[in-house]
N, C-alpha and C positions, 0 to 999 in steps of 0.2 A: 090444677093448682098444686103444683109438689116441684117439690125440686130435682135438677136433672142430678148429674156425676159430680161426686165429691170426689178429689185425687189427693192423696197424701203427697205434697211436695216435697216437704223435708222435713225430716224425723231426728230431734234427738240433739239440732245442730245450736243450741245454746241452752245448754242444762248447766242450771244454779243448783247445786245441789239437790237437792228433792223435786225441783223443780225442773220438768222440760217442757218446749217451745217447739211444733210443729205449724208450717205452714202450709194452708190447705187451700186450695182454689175449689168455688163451688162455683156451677154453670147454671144459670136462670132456665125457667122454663115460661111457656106462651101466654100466662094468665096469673099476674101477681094479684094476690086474695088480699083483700081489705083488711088494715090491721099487720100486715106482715106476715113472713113465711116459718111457720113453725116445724118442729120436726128436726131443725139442722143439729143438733145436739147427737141426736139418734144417729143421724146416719153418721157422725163424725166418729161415734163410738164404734158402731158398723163397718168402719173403715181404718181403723187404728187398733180397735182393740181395748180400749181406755175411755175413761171416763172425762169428757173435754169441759175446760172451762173458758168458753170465749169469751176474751179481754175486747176486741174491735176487730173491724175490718181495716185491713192494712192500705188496700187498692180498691179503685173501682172505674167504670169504664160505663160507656154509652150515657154518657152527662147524667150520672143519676147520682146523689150521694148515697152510700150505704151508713146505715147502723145498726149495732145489737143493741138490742135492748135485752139489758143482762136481768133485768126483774124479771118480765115475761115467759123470756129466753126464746124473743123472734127476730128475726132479722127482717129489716124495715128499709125501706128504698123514699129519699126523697128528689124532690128535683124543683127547681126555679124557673119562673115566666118569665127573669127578667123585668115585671113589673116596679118601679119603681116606692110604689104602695105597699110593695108586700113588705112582710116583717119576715120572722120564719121561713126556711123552707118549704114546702106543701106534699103532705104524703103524696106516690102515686096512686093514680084511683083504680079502685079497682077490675078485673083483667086487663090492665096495661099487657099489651105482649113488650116482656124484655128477656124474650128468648135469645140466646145467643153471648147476653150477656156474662160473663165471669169475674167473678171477685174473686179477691186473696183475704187470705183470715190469717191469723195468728192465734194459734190457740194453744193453751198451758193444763199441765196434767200434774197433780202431786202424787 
């Protein structure tokens, strides 16, 4: 349950003043853990050098919706039955394999 390769996309490429905007694709790995994947802070720092504050997930792919949950600070995967009953989206359960998977983030540094 961890996450695979974080790649620093683009560094640097709309800085407000004090403010810069990196985008970072992060690749899933085989067993999404209940509650969301924790840790991406870490390695984003790990990988930039900087202390990251994810705003959202830009992109995502393999029918899942992505989100941060910026309280927690996990990144969380939902997805729909299609059911006509449901309300909400539904977490994925836990060890969904969505290896393969890759999202785009956008993430801000002061």
């Amino acid at each position: 349950m961890a996450l695979g390769t974080t790649t620093l996309i683009t560094s640097g490429g709309a800085d407000a003043g004090q403010v810069n905007c990196d985008r970072i694709t992060v690749v899933l790995d085989n067993s999404y853990p209940t509650g969301g994947y924790t840790g991406l802070a870490d390695k984003i720092k790990g990988a930039t050098n900087r202390n990251p504050t994810i705003i959202g997930v830009v992109a995502q792919s393999g029918g899942y919706a992505a989100y941060w949950d910026y309280a927690n600070s996990k990144l969380m995967l939902f997805y729909s039955n299609s059911d006509a009953a449901d309300g909400p989206l539904i977490q994925v359960p836990d060890t969904t394999d969505v290896g393969g998977i890759t999202l785009s983030l956008l993430v801000f540094y002061k």
